[in-house]
N, C-alpha and C positions, 0 to 999 in steps of 0.2 A: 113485383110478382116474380120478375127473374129470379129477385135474389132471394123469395121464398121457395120456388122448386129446386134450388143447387141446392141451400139447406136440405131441405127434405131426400134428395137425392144421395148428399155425405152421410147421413143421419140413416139412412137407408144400408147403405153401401157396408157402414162401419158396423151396422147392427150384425148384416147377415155376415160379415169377417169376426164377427165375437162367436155367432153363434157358430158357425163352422169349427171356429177354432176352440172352442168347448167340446163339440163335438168328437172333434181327432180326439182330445185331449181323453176326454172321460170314455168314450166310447168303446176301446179293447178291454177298458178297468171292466164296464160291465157285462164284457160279454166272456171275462175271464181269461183265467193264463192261456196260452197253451199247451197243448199236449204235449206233456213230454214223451219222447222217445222211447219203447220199451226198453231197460238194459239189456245188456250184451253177457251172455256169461261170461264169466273171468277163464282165461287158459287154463288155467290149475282146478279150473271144475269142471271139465268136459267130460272126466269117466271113462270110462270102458272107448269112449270113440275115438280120442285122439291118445293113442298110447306113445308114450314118450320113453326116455330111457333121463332119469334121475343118477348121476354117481354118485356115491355113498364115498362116507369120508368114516366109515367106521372100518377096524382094523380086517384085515381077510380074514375067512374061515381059514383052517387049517385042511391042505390035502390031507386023505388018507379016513377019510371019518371022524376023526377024533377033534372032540371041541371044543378038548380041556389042554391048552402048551403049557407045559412045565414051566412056571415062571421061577423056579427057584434054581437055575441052570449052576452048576457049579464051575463049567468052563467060562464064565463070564472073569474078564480083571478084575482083579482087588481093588476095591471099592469104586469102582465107573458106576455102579447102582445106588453109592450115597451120593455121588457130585452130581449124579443124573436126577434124583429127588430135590437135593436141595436148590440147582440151577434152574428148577420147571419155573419156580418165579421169580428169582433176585438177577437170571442172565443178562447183562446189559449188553447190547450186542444193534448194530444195526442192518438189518439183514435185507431192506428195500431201499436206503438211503436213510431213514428217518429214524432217530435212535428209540430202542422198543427195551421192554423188560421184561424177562419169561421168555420163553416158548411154549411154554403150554397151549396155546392156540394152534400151535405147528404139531401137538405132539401124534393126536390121529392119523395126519396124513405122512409123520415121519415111519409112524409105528407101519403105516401102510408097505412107504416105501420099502424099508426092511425088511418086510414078512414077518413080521411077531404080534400077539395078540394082546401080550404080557403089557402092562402097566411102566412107563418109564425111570418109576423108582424100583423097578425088580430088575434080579440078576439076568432073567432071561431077554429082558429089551437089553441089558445091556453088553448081552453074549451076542444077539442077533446084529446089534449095532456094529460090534467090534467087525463078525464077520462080515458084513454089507463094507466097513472102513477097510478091511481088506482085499476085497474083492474090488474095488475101486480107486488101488494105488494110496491109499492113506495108513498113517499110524493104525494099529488096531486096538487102542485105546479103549474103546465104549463107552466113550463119553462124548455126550452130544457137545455140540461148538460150533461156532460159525465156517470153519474149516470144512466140517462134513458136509455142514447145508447148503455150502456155495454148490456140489456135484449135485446134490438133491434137487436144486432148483432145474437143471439143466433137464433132470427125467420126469 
């Protein structure tokens, strides 16, 4: 008879440890996910409330009103406006450490640096160049190069 009621007891014991643990198991399944968290709006959609200041990588207006620079400047060097076109992509140059091709990527924020509006295959980026290269101790050339961009980085 003893060793009918420890049966019954293990037999007991081990049911309600199955059924428990069915229980955990199944039990958040049906009572469903939880809630997720409403989102958060992202920083760049805040609007009118969180106003911020964006820099623009597009070239300055011109002082004076006027919208239109002369991009066909004639005091620009002979020919610094075809090495400056044909360099925007074949320039091999490494100007972070890591060897790159072009400048094109740099050329907005060069045209910035300079002050000119003008397209870097025009005479006028490359009259504005020349002056910016003299104004800063360099040849005045107008032709872009790893020379001019080393002072570029510094401003």
């Amino acid at each position: 008879m003893k060793l009918l009621r420890r049966l019954a007891w293990i037999v007991g014991l081990t049911t309600l440890a199955v059924a428990m643990f069915i229980g955990w198991v199944i039990w958040p399944v049906a009572s469903g996910p939880p809630a997720a968290p409403p989102p958060e709006p992202a920083p760049w959609d805040q609007g009118a409330s969180d106003p911020q200041y964006l820099p623009s990588i597009d070239p300055p207006a011109l002082a004076g009103g006027s919208s239109k620079e002369a991009c066909d400047s004639a005091s620009a060097p002979s020919g610094a406006a075809a090495v400056n076109g044909a360099s925007l992509a074949t320039l091999t140059w490494a100007p972070f450490g890591r060897p790159e091709t072009g400048w094109e990527i740099y050329a907005p924020r060069v045209a910035v640096e300079i002050g000119t509006t003008c397209e870097p295959a025009s005479a006028g980026f490359a009259a504005a160049l020349a002056r910016w290269q003299k104004g800063h101790g360099l040849a005045p050339s107008g032709v872009f190069d790893p020379a001019s961009f080393g002072p570029m980085l510094v401003a």
